[in-house]
N, C-alpha and C positions, 0 to 999 in steps of 0.2 A: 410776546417775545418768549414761547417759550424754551426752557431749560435752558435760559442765559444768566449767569449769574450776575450779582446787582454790580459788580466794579464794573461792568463793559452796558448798561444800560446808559446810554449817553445820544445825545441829539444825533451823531453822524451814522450812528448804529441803526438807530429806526429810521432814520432817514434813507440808509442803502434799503433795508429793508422792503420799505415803502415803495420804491424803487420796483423792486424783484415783484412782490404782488401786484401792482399796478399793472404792470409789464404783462403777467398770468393773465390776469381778468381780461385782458383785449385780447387773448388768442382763442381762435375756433379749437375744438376738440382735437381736432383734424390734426393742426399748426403743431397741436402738443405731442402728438402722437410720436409727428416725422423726427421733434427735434429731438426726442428723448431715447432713439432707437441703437444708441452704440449706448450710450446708459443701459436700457434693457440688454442688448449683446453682454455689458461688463458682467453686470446679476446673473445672468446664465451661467456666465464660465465661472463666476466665484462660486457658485452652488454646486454646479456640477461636478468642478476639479479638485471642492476642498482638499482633498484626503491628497493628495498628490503633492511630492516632496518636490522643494524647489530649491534655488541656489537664496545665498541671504538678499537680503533688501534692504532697504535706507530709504531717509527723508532728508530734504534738506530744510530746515525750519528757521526760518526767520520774517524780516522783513521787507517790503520792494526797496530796489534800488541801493541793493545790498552788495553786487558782484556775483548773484544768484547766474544771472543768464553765464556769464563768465564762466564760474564754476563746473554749469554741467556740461559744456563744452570740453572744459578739461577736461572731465570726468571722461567723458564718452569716447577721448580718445582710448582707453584701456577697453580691449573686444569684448571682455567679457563682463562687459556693464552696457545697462542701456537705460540712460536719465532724463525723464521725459520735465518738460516745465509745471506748469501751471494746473491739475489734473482738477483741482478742486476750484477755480475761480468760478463762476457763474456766467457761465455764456447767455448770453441773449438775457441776462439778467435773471440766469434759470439755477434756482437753489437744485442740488442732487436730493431725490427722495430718499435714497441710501450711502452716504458720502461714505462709509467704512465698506459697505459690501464693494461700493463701487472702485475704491481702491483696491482691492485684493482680486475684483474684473479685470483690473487692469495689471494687474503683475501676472495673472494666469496667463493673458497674452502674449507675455513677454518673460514664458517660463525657465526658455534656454538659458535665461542672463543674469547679472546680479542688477535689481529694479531699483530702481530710485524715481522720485519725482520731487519738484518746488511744492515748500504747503508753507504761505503768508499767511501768519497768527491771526490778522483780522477778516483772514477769506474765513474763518472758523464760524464765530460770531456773525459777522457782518453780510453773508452770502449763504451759508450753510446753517445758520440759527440755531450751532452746539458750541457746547462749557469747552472751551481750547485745553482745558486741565483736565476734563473727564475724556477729550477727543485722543489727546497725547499719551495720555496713559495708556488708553486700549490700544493705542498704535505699539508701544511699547513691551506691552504685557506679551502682544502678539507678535513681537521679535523682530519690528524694526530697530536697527540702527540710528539714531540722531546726529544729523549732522547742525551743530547750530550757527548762522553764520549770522552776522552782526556785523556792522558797519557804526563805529563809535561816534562820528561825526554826523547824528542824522539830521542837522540841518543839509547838510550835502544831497544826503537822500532825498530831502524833501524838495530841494531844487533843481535836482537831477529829476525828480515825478515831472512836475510843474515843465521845465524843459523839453522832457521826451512828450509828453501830452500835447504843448506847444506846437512843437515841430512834426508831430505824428510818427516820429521817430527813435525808438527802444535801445535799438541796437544798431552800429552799425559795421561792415566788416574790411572799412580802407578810409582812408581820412578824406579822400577822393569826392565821397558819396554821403560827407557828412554835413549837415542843416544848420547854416550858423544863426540864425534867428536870434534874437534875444527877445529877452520878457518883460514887463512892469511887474514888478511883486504889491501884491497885494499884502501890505506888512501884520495886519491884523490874523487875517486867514493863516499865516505863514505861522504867526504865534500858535496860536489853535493848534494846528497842523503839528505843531512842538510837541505841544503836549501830548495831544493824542500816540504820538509815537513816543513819547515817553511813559504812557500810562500800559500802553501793548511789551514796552522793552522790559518794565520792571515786571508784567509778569511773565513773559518768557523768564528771566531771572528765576523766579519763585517756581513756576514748573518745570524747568529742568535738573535746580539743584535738586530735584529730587530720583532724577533718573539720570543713568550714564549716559552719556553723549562725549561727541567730540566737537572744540570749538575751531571755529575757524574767522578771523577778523579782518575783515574787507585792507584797512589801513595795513598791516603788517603783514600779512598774507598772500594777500589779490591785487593789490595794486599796482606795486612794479613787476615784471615779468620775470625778472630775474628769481623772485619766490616763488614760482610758480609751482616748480617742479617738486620743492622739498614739500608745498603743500599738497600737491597730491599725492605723494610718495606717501608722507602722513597719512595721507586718507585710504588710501591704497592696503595700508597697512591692517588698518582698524575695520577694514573689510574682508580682511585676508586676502589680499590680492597682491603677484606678483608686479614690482614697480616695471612703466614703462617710458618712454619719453612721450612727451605731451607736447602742446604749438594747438593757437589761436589765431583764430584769423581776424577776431573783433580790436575794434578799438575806442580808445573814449570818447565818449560822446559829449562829454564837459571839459571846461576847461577851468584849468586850477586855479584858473583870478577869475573870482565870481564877476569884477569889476567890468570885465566882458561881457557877461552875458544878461548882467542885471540893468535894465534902464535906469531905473532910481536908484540905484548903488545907494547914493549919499543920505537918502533916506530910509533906508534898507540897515545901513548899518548903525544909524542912529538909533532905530527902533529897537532891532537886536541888542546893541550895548547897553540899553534900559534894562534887558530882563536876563534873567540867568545862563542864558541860554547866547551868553556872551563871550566864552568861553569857544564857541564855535567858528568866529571869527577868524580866530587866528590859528585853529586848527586846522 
């Protein structure tokens, strides 16, 4: 595991890990070549066009199941942004050789506009096998914007994961077309799952108070619509960009009485009110 420092060496870390190499070792040369080939295009353009002024850029940094996809929807309503999701997850369970050149491939692309793209703290570690505080800082040094967003209730999150996995469905954009499925919870995993996103939440904490950023919190912010606008107006702002009217066309994919969607509710919440993380309950 190299250059990972010792607070994120943990079973679920080597485990993805494990994951991603195993995945390597079964492809022909060939396999690697085809998948790797807009990666190779990114490296090109970031070498080529360094020297080449561009409009500002942004991240949005946090964790799944945040109001992340949400977000850059708003976002993208404004023409003179273009916020791409996910740039750094690991497709086909394929770490980037160069995850920093390959970001700045990808803003060359997309030179006209002000860039942004989603980067999950544990896609750092967990798929990319770099220090998230030595990764954020060079993003930062090199004049990204931080957008940090956060979702305070992340057992929600973690039931919102568990759900959209379930039903194989992320997002969706009419209530029409939405998968009511429910789930059994696994209450042990579900603990684990706690922590581990408590263990990533505190140090986003610790690497951002070190850098300026803007926050933004799923609860007060994203969730009813009616905040919409003031938050991107905010954001709007701290991008230098003039405010414009925004509209989504997603909607939630959960429902606010967990008691729906959870099979064992009543063992669910017994286990929950055991541990500190009880508090979430009734948030």
């Amino acid at each position: 595991m190299t250059n990972i420092p010792e607070w994120v060496k943990t079973e679920w870390v080597e485990r993805r890990q494990k994951q991603i190499t195993d995945f390597k070792r079964n492809e022909s040369p060939f396999e690697s070549i085809l998948k790797i080939r807009g990666e190779i295009a990114a490296y090109s353009r970031a070498l080529l066009l360094k020297h080449q002024i561009f409009e500002k850029k942004f991240v949005i940094f946090g964790q799944p199941r945040t109001g992340s996809t949400l977000l850059v929807q708003l976002l993208n309503n404004q023409p003179k942004i273009y916020c791409e999701k996910e740039i750094l997850s690991a497709k086909d369970y394929r770490k980037m050789l160069f995850p920093n050149l390959y970001i700045q491939g990808r803003r060359v692309k997309f030179s006209g506009k002000v860039y942004g793209f989603k980067l999950m703290i544990s896609q750092l570690p967990e798929e990319q096998y770099v220090d998230p505080e030595k990764f954020m800082f060079n993003l930062y040094y090199q004049g990204w914007a931080i957008i940090h967003l956060i979702r305070n209730n992340y057992l929600r999150s973690i039931i919102s994961s568990m759900l959209a996995s379930s039903r194989n469905q992320w997002e969706a954009k009419s209530k029409s077309s939405l998968n009511y499925q429910t789930i059994k919870i696994d209450c042990n995993k579900l603990i684990e799952l706690l922590k581990r996103r408590e263990i990533y939440r505190v140090k986003e904490k610790e690497i951002l108070e070190k850098l300026d950023h803007i926050k933004v919190i799923y609860e007060e912010d994203l969730l009813l619509e009616e905040n919409h606008q003031n938050t991107c107006d905010r954001i709007f702002n701290y991008l230098g960009l003039e405010s414009i009217p925004i509209k989504t066309k997603l909607v939630k994919t959960t429902s606010n009485q967990l008691s729906d969607v959870i099979e064992n509710y009543e063992e669910f919440v017994e286990k929950i009110s055991q541990t500190k993380y009880a508090k979430f309950l009734s948030n």
